[in-house]
SETORVO-225575 format. One record per atom (N, C-alpha, C): x, y, z; residue number from 1. Coordinates in pm, whole numbers, plus 50000, padded with zeros to 5 digits. Example, Ala and Ser with C-alpha at 12.3 -4.5 7.8 and 13.67 -1.06 7.14 Angstrom:
! SETORVO-225575
[[51319, 49431, 50780], 1],
[[51230, 49550, 50780], 1],
[[51320, 49670, 50780], 1],
[[51285, 49775, 50708], 2],
[[51367, 49894, 50714], 2],
[[51290, 50003, 50787], 2],
//
This chain:
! SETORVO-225575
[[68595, 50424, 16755], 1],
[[68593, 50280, 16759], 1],
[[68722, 50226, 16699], 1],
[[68802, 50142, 16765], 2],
[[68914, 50075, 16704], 2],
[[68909, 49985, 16598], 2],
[[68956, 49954, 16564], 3],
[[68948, 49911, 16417], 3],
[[69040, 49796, 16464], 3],
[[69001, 49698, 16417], 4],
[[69035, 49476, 16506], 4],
[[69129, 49462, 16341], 4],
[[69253, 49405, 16364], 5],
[[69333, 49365, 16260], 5],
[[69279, 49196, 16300], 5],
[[69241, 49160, 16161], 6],
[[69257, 49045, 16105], 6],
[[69396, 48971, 16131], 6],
[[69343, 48823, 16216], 7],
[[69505, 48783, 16267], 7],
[[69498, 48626, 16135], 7],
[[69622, 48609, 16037], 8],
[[69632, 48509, 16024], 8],
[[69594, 48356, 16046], 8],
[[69545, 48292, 15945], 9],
[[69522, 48129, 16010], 9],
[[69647, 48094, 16083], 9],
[[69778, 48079, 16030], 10],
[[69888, 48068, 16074], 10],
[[69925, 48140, 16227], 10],
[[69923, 48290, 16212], 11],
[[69977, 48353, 16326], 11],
[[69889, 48334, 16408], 11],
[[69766, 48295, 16389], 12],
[[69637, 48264, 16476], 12],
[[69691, 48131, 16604], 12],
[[69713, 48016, 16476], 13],
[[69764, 47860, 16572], 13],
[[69899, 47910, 16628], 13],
[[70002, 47954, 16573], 14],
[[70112, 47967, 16673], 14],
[[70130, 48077, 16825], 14],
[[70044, 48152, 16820], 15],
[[69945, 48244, 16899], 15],
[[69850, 48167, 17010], 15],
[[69797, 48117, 16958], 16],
[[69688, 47974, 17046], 16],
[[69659, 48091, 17162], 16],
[[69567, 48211, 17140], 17],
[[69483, 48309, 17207], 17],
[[69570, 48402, 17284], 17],
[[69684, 48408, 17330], 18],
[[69763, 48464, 17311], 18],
[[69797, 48599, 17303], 18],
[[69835, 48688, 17401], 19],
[[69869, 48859, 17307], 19],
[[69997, 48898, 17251], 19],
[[70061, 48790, 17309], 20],
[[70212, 48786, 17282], 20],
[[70271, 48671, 17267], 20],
[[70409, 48655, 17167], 21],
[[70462, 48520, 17148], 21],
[[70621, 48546, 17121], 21],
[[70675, 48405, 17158], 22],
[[70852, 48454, 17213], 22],
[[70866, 48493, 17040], 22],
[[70983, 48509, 17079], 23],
[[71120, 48532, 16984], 23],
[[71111, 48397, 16844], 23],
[[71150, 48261, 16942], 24],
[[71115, 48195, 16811], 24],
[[70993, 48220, 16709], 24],
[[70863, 48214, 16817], 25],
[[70743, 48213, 16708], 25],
[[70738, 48322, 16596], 25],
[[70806, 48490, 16685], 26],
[[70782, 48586, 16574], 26],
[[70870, 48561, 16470], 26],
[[70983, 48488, 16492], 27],
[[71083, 48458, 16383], 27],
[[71038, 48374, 16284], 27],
[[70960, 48281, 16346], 28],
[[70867, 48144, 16239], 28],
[[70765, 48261, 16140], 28],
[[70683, 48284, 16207], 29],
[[70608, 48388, 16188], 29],
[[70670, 48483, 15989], 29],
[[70779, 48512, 16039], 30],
[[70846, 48576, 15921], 30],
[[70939, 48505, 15853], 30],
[[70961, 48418, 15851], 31],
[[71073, 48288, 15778], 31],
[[71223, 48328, 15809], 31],
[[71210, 48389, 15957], 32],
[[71381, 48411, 15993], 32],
[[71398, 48319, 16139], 32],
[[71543, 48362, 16059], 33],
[[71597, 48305, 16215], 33],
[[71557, 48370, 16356], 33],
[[71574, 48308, 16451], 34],
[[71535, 48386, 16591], 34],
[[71649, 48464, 16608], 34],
[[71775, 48408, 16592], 35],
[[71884, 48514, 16610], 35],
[[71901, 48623, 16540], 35],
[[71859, 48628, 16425], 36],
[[71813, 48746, 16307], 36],
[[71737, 48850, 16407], 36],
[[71648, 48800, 16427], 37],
[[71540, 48868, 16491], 37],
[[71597, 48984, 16605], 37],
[[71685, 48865, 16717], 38],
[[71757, 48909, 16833], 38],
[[71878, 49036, 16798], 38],
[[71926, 48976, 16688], 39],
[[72046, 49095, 16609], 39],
[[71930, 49189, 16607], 39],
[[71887, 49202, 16561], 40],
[[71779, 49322, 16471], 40],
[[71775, 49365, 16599], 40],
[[71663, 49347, 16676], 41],
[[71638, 49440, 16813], 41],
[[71737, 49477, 16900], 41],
[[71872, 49400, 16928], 42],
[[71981, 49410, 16950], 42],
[[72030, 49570, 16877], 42],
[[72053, 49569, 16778], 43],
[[72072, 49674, 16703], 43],
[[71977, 49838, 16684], 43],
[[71848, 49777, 16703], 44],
[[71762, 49901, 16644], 44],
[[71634, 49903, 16751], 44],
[[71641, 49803, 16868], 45],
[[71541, 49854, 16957], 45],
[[71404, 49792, 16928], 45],
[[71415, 49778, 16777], 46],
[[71301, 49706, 16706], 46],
[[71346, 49568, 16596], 46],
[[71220, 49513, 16546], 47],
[[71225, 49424, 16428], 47],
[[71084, 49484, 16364], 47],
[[71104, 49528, 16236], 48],
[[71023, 49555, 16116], 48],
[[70913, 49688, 16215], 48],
[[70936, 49737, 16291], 49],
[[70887, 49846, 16294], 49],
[[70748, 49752, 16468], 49],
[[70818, 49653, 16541], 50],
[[70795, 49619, 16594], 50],
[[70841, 49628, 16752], 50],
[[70832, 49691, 16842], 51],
[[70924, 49650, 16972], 51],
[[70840, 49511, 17070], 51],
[[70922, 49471, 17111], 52],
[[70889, 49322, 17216], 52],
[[70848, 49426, 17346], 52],
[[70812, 49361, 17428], 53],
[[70836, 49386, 17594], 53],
[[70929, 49317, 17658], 53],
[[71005, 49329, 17743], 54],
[[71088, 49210, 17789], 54],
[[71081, 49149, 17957], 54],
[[71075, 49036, 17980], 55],
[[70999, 48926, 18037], 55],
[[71176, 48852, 18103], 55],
[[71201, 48916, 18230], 56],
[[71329, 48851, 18203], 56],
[[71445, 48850, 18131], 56],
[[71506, 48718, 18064], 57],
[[71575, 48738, 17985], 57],
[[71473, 48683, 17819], 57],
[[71386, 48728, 17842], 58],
[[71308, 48669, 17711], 58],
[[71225, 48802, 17681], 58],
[[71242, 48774, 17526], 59],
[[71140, 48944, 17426], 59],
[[71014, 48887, 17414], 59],
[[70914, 48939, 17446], 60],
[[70771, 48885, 17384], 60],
[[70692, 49000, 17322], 60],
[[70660, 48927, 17162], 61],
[[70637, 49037, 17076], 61],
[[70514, 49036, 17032], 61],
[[70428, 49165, 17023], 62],
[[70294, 49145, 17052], 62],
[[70212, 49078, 16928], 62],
[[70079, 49034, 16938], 63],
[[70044, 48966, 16812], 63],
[[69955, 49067, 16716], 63],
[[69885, 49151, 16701], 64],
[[69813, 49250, 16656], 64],
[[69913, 49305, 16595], 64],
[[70024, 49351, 16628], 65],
[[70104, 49487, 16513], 65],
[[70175, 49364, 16416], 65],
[[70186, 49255, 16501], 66],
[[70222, 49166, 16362], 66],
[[70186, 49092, 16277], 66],
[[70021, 49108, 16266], 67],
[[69951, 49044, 16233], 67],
[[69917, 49156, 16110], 67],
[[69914, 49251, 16159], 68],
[[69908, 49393, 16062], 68],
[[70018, 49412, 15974], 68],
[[70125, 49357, 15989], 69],
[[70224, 49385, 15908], 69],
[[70217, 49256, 15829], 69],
[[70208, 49153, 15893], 70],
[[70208, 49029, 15825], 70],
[[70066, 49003, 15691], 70],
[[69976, 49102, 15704], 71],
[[69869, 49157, 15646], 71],
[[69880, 49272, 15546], 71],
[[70031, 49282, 15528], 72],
[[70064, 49396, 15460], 72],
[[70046, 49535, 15533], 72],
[[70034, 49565, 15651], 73],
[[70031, 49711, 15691], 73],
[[70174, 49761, 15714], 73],
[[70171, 49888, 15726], 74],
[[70250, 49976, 15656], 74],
[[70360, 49963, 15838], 74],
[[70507, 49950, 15803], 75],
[[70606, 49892, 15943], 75],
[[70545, 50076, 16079], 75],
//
């Protein structure tokens, strides 16, 4: 049986049901910039132990592994 990560009040409303959310939101999400964000994956493929899917020219990053980290789970 999988085990359901607890999603944020916060990451919950900017999510609004949601499995995925752009670049800005995951950046709101963590108190960075979106371009922070874009460097980071730019650089390492990931942000905080996170990869996006990509949609075009847009990253959409899933809400569960960041809801887990944003919950303190381990990157």
């Amino acid at each position: 049986m999988a085990m359901q990560t607890e999603i944020p009040e916060a990451l919950a409303a900017i999510a609004a049901g949601r499995d995925h959310i752009r670049t800005d939101e995951f950046a709101r999400a963590f108190s960075k910039a979106p371009q922070t964000i874009r460097k980071t994956f730019c650089l390492t493929g990931e942000c905080y132990g996170i990869r996006p899917i990509k949609v075009g020219n847009s990253l959409l990053w899933p809400v569960v592994p960041t809801a887990a980290l944003l919950c303190g789970g381990a990157k």
